[in-house]
C-alpha positions as a LaTeX table, in Angstrom:
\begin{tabular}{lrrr}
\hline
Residue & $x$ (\AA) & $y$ (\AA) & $z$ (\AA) \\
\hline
Unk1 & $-37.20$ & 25.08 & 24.31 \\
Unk2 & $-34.88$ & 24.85 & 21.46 \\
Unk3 & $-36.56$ & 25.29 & 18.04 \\
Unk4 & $-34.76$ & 25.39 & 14.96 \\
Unk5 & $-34.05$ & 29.14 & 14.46 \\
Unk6 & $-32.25$ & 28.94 & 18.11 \\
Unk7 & $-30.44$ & 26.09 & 16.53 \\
Unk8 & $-28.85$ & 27.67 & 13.78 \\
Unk9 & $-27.87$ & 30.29 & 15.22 \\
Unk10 & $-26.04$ & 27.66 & 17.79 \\
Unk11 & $-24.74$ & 26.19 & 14.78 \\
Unk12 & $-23.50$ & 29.21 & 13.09 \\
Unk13 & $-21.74$ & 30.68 & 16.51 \\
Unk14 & $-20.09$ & 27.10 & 16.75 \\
Unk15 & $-18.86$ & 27.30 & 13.48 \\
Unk16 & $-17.54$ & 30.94 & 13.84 \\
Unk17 & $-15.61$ & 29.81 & 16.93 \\
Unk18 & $-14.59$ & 26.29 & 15.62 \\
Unk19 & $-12.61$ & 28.08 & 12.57 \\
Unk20 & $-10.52$ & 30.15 & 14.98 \\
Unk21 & $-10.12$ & 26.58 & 16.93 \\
Unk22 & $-8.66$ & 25.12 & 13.53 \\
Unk23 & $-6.35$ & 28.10 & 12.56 \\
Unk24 & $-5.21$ & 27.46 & 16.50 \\
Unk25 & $-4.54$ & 23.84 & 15.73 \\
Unk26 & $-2.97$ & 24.74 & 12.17 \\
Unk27 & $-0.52$ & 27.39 & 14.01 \\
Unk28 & 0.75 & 24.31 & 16.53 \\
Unk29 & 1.17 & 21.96 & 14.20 \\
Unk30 & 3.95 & 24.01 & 12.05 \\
Unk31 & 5.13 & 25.37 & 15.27 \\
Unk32 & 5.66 & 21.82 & 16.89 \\
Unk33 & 7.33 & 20.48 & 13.80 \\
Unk34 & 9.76 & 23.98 & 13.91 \\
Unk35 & 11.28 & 22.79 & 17.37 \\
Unk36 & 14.73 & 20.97 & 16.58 \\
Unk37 & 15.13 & 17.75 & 17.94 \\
Unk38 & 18.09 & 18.34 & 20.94 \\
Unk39 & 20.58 & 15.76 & 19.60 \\
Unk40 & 24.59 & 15.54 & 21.29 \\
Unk41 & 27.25 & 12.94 & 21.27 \\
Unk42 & 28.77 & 15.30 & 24.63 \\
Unk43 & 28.87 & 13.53 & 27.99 \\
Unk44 & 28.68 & 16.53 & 30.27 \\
Unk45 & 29.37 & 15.87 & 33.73 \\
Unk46 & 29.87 & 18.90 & 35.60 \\
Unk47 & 26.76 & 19.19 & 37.38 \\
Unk48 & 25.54 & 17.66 & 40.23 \\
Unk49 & 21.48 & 17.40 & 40.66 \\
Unk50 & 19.20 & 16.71 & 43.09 \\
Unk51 & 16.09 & 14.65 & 41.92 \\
Unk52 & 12.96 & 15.84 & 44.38 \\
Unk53 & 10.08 & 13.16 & 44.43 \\
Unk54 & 6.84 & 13.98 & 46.88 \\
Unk55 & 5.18 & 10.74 & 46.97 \\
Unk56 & 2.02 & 10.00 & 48.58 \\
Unk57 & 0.69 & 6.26 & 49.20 \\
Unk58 & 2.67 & 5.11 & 45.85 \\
Unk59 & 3.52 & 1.68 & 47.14 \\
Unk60 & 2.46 & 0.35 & 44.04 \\
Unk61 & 4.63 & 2.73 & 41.96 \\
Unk62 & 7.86 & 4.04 & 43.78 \\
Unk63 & 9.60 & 0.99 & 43.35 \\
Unk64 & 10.13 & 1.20 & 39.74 \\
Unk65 & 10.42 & 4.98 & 40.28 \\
Unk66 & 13.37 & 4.08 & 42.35 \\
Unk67 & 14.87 & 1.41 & 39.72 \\
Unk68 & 15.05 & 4.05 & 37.03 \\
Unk69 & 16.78 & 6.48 & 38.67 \\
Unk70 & 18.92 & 3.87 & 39.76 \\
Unk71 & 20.12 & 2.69 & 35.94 \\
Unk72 & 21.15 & 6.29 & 34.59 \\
Unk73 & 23.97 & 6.31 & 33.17 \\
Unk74 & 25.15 & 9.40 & 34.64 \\
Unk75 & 27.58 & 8.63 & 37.21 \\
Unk76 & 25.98 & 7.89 & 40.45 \\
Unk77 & 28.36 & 10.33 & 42.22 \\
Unk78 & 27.09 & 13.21 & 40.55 \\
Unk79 & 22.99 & 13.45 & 41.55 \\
Unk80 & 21.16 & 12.24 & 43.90 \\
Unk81 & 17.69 & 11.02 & 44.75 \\
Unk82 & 15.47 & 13.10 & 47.57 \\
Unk83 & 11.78 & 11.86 & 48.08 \\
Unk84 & 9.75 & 13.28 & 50.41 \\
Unk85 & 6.91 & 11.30 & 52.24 \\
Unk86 & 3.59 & 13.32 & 52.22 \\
Unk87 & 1.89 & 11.34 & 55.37 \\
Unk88 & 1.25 & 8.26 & 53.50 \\
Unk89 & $-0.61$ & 5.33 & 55.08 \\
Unk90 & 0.30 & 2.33 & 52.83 \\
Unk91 & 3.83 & 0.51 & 52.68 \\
Unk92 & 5.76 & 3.75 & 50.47 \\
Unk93 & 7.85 & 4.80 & 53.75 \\
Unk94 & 8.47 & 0.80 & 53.91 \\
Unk95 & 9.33 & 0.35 & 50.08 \\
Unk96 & 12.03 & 2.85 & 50.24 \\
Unk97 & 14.44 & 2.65 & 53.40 \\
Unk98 & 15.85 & $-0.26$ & 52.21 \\
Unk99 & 17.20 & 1.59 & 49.73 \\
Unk100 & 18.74 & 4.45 & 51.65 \\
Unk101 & 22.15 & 5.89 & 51.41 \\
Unk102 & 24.42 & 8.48 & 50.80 \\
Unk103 & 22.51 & 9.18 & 47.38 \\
Unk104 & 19.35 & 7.98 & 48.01 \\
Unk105 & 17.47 & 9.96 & 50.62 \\
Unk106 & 13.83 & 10.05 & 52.47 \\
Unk107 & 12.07 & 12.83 & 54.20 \\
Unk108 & 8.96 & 12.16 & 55.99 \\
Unk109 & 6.75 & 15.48 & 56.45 \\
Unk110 & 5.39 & 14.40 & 59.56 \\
Unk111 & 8.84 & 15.42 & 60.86 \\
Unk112 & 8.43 & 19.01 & 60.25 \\
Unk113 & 4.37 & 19.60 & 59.91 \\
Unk114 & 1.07 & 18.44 & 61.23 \\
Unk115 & $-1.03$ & 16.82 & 58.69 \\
Unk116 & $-3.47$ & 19.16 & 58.29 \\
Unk117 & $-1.98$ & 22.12 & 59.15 \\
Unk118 & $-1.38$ & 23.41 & 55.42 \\
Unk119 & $-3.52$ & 23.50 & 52.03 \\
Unk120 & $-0.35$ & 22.87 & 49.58 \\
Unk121 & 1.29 & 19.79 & 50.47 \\
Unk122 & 3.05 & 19.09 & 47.73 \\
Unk123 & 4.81 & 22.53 & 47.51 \\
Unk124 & 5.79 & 22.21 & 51.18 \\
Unk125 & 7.25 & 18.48 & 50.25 \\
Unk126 & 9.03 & 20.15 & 47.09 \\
Unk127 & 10.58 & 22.58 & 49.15 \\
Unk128 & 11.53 & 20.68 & 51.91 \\
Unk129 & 13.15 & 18.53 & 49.38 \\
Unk130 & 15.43 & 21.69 & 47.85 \\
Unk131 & 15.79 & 22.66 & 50.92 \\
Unk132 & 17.90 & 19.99 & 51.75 \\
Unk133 & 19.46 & 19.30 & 48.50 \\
Unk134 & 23.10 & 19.53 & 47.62 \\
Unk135 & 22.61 & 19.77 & 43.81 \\
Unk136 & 22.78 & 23.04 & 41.48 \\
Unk137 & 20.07 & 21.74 & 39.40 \\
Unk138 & 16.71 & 20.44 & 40.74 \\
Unk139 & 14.32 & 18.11 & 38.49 \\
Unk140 & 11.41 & 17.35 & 40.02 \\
Unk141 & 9.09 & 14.14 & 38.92 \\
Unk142 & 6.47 & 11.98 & 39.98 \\
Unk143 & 6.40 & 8.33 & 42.10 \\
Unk144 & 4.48 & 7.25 & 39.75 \\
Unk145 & 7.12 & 7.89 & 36.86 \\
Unk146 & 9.54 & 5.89 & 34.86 \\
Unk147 & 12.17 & 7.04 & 32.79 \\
Unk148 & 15.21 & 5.59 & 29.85 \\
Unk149 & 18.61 & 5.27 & 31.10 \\
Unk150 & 19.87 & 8.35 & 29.74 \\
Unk151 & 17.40 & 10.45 & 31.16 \\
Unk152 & 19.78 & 12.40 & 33.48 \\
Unk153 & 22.52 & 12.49 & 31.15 \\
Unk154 & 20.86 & 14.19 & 28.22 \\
Unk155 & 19.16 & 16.61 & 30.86 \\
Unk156 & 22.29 & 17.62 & 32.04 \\
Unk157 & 24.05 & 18.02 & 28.58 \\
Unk158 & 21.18 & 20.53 & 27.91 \\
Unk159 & 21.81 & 22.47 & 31.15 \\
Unk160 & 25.35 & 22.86 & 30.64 \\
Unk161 & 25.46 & 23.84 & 27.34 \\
Unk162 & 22.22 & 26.26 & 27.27 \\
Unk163 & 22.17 & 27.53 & 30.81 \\
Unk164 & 18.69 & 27.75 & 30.65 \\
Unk165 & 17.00 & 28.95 & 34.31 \\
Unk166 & 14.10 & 26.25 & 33.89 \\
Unk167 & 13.68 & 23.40 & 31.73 \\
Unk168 & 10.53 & 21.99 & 30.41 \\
Unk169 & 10.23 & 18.42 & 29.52 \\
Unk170 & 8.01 & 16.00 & 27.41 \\
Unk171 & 5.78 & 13.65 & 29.47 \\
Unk172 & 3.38 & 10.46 & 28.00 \\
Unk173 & 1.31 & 8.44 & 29.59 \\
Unk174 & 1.70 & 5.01 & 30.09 \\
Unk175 & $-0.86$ & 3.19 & 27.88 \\
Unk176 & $-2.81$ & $-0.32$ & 28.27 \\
Unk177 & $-6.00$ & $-1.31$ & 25.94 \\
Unk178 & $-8.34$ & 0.06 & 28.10 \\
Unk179 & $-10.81$ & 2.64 & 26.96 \\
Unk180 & $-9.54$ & 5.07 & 30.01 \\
Unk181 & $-5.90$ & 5.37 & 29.75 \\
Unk182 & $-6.06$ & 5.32 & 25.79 \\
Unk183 & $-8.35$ & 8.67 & 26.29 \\
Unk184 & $-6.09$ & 9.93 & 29.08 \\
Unk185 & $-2.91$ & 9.19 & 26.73 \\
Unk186 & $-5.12$ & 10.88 & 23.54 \\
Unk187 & $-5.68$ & 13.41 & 25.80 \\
Unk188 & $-2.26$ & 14.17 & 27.23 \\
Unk189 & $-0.52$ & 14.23 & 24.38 \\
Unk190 & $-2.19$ & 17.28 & 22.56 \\
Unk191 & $-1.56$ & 19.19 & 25.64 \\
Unk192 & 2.05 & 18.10 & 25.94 \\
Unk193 & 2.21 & 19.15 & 22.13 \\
Unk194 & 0.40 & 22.75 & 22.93 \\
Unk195 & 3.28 & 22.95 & 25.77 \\
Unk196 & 6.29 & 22.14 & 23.76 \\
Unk197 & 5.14 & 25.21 & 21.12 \\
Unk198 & 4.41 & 27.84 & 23.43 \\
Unk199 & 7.56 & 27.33 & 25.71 \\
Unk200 & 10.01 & 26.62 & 22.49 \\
Unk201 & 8.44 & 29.52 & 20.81 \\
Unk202 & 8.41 & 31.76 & 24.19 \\
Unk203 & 4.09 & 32.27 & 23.68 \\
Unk204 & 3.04 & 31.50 & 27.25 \\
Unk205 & 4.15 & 29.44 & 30.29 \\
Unk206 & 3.15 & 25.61 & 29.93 \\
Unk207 & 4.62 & 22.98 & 32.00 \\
Unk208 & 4.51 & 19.16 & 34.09 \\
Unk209 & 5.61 & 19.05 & 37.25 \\
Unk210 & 6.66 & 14.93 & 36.48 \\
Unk211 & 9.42 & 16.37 & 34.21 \\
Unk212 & 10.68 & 19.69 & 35.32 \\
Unk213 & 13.98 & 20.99 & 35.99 \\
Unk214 & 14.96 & 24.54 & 37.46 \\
Unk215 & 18.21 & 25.60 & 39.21 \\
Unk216 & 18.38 & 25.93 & 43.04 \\
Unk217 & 19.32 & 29.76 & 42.76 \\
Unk218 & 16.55 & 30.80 & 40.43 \\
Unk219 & 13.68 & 28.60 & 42.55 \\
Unk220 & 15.36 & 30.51 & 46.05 \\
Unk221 & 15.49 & 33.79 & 43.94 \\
Unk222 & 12.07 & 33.94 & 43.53 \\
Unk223 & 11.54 & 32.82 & 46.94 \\
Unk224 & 9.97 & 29.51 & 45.61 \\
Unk225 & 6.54 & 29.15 & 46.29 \\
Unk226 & 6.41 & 31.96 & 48.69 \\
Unk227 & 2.60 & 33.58 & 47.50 \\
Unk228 & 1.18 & 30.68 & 45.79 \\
Unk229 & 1.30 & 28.14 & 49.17 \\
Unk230 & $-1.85$ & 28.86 & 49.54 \\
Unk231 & $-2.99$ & 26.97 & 46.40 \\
Unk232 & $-2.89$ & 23.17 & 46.52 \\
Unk233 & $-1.99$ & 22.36 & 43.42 \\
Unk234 & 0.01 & 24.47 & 40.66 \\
Unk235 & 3.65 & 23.29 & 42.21 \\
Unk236 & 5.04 & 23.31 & 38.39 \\
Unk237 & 2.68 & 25.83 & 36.48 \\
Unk238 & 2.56 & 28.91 & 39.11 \\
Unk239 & 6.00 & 28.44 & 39.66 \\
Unk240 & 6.89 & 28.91 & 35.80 \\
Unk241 & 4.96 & 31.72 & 35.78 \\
Unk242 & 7.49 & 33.72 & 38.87 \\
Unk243 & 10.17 & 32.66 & 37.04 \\
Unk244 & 8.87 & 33.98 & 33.85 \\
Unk245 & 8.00 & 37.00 & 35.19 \\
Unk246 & 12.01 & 37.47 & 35.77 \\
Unk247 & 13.69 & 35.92 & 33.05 \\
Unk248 & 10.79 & 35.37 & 30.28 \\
Unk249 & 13.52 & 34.15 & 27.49 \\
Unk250 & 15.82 & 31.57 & 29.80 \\
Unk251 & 13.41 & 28.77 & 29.82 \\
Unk252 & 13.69 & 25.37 & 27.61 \\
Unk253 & 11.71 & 22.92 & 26.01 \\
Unk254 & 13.60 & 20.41 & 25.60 \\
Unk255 & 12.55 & 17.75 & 22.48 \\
Unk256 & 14.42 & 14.59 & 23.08 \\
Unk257 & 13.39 & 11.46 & 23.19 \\
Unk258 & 15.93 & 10.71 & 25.47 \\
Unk259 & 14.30 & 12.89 & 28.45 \\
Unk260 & 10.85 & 11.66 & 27.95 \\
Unk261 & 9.09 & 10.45 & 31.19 \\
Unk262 & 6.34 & 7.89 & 31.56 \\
Unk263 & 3.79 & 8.40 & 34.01 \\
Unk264 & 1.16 & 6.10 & 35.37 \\
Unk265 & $-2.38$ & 6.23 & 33.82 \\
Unk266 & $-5.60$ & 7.08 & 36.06 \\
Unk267 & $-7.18$ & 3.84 & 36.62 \\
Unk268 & $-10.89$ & 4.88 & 36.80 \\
Unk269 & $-12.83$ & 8.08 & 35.41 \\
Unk270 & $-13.66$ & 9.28 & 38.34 \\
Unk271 & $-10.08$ & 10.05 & 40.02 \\
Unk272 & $-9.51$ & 11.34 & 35.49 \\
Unk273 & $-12.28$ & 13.91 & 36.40 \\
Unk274 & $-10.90$ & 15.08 & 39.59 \\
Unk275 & $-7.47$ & 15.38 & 38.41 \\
Unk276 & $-8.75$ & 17.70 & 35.62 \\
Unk277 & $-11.01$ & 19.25 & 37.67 \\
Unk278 & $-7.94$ & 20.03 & 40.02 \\
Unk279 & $-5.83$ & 21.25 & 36.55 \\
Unk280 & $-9.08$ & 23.28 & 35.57 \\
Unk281 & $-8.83$ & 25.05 & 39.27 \\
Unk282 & $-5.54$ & 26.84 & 38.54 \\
Unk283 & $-6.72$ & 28.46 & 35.65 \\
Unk284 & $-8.15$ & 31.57 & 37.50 \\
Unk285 & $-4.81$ & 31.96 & 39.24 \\
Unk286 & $-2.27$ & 32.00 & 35.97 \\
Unk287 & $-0.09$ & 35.53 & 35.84 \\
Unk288 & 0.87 & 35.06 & 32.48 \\
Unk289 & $-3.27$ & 35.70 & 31.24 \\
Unk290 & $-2.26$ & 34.92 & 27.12 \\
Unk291 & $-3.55$ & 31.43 & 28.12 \\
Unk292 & $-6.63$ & 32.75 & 28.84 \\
Unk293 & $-8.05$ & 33.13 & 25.47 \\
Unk294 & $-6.85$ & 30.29 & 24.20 \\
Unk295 & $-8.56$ & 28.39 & 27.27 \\
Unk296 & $-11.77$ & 30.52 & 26.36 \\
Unk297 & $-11.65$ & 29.58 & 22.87 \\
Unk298 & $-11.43$ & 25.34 & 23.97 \\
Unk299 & $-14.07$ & 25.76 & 26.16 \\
Unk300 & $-16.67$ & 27.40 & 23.58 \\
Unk301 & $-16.21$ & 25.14 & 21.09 \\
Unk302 & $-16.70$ & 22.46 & 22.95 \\
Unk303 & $-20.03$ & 24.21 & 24.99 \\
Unk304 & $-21.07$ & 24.81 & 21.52 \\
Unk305 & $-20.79$ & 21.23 & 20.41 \\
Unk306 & $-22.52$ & 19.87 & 23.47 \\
Unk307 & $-25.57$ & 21.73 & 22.71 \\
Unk308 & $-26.15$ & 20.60 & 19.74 \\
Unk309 & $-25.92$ & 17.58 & 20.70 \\
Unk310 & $-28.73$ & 17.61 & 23.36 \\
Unk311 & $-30.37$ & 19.67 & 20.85 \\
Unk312 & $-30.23$ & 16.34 & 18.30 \\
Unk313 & $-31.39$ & 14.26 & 21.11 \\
Unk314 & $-34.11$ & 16.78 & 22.37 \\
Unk315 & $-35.50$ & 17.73 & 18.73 \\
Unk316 & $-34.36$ & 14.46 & 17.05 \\
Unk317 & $-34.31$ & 16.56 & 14.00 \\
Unk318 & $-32.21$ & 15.45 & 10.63 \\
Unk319 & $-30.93$ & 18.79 & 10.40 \\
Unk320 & $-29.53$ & 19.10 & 13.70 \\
Unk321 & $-27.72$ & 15.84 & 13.66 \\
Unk322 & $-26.26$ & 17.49 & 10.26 \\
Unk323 & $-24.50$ & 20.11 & 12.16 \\
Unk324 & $-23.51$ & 18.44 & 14.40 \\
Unk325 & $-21.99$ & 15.57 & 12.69 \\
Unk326 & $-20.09$ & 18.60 & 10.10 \\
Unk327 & $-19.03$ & 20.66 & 13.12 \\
Unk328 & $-17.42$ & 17.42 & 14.47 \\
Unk329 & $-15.93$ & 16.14 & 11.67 \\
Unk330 & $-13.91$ & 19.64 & 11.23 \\
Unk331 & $-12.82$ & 19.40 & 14.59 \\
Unk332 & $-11.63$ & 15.80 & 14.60 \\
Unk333 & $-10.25$ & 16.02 & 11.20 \\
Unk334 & $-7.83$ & 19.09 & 12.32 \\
Unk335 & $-7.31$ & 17.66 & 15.94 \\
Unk336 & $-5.32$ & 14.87 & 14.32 \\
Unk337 & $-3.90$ & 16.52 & 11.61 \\
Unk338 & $-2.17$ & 18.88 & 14.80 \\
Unk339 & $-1.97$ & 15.14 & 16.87 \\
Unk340 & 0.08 & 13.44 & 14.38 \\
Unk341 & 3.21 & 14.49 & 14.40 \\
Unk342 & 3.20 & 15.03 & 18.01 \\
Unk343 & 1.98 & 10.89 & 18.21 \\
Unk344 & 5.00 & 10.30 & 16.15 \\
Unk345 & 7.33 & 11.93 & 18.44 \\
Unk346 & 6.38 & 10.19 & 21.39 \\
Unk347 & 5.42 & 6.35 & 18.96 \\
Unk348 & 1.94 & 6.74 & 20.15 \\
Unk349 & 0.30 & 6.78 & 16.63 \\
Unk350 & $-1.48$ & 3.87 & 16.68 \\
Unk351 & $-3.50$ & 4.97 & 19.65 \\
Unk352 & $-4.68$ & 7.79 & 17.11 \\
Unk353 & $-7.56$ & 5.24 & 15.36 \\
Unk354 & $-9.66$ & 5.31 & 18.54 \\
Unk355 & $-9.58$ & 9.80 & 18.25 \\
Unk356 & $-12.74$ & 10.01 & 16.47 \\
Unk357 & $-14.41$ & 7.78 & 18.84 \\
Unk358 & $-13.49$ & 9.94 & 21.66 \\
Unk359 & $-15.09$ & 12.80 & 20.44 \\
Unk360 & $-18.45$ & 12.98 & 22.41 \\
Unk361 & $-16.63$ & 11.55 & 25.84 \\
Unk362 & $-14.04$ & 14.71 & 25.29 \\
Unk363 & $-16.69$ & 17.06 & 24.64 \\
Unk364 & $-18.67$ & 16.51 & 27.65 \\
Unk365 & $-15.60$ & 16.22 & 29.86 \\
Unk366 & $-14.37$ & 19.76 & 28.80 \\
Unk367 & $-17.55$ & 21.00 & 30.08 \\
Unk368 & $-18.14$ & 19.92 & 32.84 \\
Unk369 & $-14.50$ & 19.70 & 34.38 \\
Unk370 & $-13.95$ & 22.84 & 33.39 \\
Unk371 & $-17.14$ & 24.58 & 34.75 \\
Unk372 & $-16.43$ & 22.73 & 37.95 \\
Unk373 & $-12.72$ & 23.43 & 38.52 \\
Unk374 & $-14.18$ & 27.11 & 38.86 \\
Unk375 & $-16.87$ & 26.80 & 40.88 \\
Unk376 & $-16.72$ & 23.32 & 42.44 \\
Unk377 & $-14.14$ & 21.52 & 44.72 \\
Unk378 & $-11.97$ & 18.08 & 44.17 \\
Unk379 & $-10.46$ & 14.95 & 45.75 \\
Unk380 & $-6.31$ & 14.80 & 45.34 \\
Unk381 & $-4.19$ & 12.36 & 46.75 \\
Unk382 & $-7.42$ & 11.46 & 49.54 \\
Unk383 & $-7.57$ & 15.10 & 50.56 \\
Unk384 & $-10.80$ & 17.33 & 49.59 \\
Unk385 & $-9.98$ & 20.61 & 48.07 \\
Unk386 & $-12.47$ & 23.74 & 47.51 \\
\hline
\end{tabular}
């Protein structure tokens, strides 16, 4: 039973760890706002790339996938467009021959594999997909993505004049009014502003496999996912982190608006909780461990936070509603104070008025997905993973 000494002392540990959460948030703000915007009037055109797509049952998405790549304005002779068919059972296979030709290409896995006969199905589609690419430069995105017209362009000016081995790119979700996908876009965003510091500022390996882009000789270098196949998701993350290991100062964020990709939001909270359950999985298998602390430090405050909340409910005491109510008020205060500028970058900051509100949903999410993505199993793309 929690009485009230057991409560301060919850209060006073939560407060302990919640300052080292704010000098955190503090650090990424200035760091975020340090990264240059990536601005050129070049048109380089040198390069030829090979987009890589595994897609999944996306009949309701891969069309407009399809479209966008379709209106770049880099010349259609110079990339092309490779997505690979992970045993889907809708109309996806259906949606895209009609558009195949010399630049637009579909591999179907059940060509090469038995369903079933793997754990990491979207590595083995990825591969495939380099595998038989003709481009220098992969990117790999999602079927449920969309992306501006000068998408390729400004990805390829980067490449040619930085050389970079890997590039990391900014991702947002794709936001209605609906209480889910304006948490999920809340939510994103902070983490897409954590990974744009780290990378720029060469902290840690952070990354999204919906806007990635890595050169065919580094990923075949490394002998691409060759040790982590055995892990079902981590396609963009674990890879980073064998590429890191070799060349640790040759990889790019790259802050444009121009390469910015939208992705689809989760439509229910249920598939939201598996796919951060699935995130929250990796975490045990990252190389690069400097993450670790920081993911330690997250997860206290917010196990921290949840107790005293029960603890208001359970004692339904004045003075535990206190600290709770300061503790969360520090934490939402610097959350958007970090959020801000990061909102701004991606002209999401009206979406900011419903933060506070989110509070108690975010808490108890942290929790729990993150307890379970160590020691329970999840759903992805219909397939059960322990």
């Amino acid at each position: 039973m929690i009485d009230i000494n057991m409560l301060q002392l919850i209060f006073i540990i939560g407060f302990v760890v919640l300052i080292g959460y704010v000098m955190l948030l503090l650090f990424y703000r200035i760091k975020w706002n340090s990264i240059p915007n990536y601005t050129s009037d070049a048109l380089h055109q040198n390069t030829f790339v090979s987009i890589i797509v595994a897609a999944r049952n996306e009949e309701d998405n891969i069309e407009k996938l399809i479209q966008s790549i379709i209106a770049q304005t880099y010349p259609a002779s110079h990339y092309e467009l490779i997505i690979i068919d992970d045993f889907s059972s809708d109309q996806t296979v259906s949606i895209i021959k009609p558009h195949l030709n010399n630049q637009i290409r579909l591999l179907e896995m059940r060509n090469y594999i038995a369903d079933g006969s793997i754990t990491a199905y979207k590595k083995k589609a990825i591969a495939l997909g380099i595998e038989h690419s003709k481009g220098s430069l992969m990117i790999t995105t999602d079927a449920d993505c969309m992306m501006g017209k000068d998408w390729l362009q400004t990805i390829v000016n980067v490449y040619e004049e930085k050389k970079p081995v890997m590039m990391v790119m900014p991702v947002v979700i794709h936001c209605k009014n609906r209480f889910v996908e304006i948490f999920q876009t809340l939510d994103f965003m902070s983490l897409q502003g954590i990974t744009g510091v780290v990378v720029h500022h060469k902290l840690m390996g952070m990354c999204n496999g919906a806007n990635l882009a890595y050169t065919k000789n580094i990923f075949n270098e490394v002998g691409g996912f060759e040790g982590i196949d055995n892990i079902a998701s981590g396609d963009d993350y674990l890879l980073m982190h064998k590429i890191g290991a070799l060349y640790p100062n040759e990889m790019l964020f790259v802050k444009s608006k121009n390469v910015v990709v939208e992705t689809a939001a989760i439509q229910n909270w249920k598939a939201f909780f598996q796919q951060r359950i699935r995130w929250a999985s990796k975490a045990e298998k990252y190389q690069d461990k400097r993450i670790l602390p920081v993911l330690m430090l997250v997860y206290f405050v917010n196990v921290s936070l949840l107790v005293l909340l029960i603890a208001s409910v359970v004692l339904m005491k004045m003075i535990a509603i206190k600290y709770l109510v300061l503790l969360l008020l520090i934490k939402t205060i610097f959350e958007l104070i970090f959020l801000l500028p990061v909102a701004k970058f991606f002209n999401k900051e009206k979406w900011l008025w419903w933060f506070p509100l989110m509070q108690p949903f975010h808490i108890c999410y942290t929790v729990v997905a993150g307890w379970l993505g160590k020691f329970g199993n999840y759903e992805w793309k219909s397939r059960n993973v322990k």
